[in-house]
N, C-alpha and C positions, 0 to 999 in steps of 0.2 A: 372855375368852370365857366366857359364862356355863356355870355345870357342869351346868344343867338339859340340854343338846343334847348332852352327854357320850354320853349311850347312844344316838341317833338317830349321832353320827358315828362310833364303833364297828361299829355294828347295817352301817348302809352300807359301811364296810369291811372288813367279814366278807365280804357279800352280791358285793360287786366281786368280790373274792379266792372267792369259791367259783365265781363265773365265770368269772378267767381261769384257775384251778386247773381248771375241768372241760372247757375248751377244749383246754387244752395236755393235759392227761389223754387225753382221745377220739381227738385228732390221735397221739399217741404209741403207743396199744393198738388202734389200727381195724386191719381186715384192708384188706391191699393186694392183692385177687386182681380185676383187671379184664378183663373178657371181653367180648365184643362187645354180647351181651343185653343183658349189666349195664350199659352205657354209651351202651342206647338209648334214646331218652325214651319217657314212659309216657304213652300215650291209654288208658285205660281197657281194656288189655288187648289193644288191637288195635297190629297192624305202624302207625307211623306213614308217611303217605303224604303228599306235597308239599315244599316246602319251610317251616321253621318259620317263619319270618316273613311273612307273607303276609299280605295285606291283608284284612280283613273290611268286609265292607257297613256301613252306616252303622245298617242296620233292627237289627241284632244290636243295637247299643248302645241304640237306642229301645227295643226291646223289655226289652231289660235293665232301664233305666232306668222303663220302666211297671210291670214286676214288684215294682221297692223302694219306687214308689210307693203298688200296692196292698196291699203286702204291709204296709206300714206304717198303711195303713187298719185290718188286722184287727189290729196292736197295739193302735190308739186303742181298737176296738171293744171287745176281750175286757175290759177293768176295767172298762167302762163296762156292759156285760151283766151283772158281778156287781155291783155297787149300781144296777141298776136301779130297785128296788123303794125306795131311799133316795134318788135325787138330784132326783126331782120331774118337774114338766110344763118349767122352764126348760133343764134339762140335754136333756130328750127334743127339744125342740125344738130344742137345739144339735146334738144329733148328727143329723137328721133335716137339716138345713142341710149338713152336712160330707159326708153320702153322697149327696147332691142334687149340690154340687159336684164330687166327684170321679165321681160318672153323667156331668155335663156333659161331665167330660173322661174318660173311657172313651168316651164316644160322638164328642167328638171325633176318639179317635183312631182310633177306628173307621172313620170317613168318609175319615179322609184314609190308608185301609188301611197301619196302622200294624203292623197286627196278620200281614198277609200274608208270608209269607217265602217267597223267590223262590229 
């Protein structure tokens, strides 16, 4: 075994052992007082009502999944607004292509009332 990886297999067996050392730690000093609040799940404050597994509409996950896609629009956008002034007329035309296609498909999902929640 080379002795160069000596301190990387150390390093990780510290790293392990300060985990199952703080596992076993937490489980042994946690307080045990269970009351009925404390063992009801948490909606944001309010009484939960239904039962927990319940099925959700199909629109919940679209809409979801439209959100990470535009939300990841303003990733691309924000570095791309601070060297504005350095990446030229080739890059302006690249992102000017990128918010053209993702219009197409906002307006897609417009039409097909993606956006409506019933």
């Amino acid at each position: 075994m080379p002795t160069e990886y000596l301190p990387v297999l150390i390093f990780m067996m510290v790293a392990v052992a300060f985990g199952l050392v703080s596992l076993l730690l937490s489980s042994i000093v946690k307080l045990r007082r269970p009351y009925p609040e404390k063992l009801m799940p948490y909606e944001s404050g309010n009484i939960p009502v239904g039962e927990p597994r319940q099925r959700f509409s199909v629109k919940f996950y679209i809409i979801a999944m439209l959100f990470v896609v535009f939300d990841v629009e303003a990733v691309f956008l924000y570095p791309w607004a601070i060297v504005f002034d350095k990446i030229g007329l080739y890059a302006f035309i690249e992102m000017v292509i990128f918010i053209v296609i993702l219009l197409v498909g906002y307006i897609y999902a417009w039409k097909k009332e993606a956006f409506t929640w019933d």
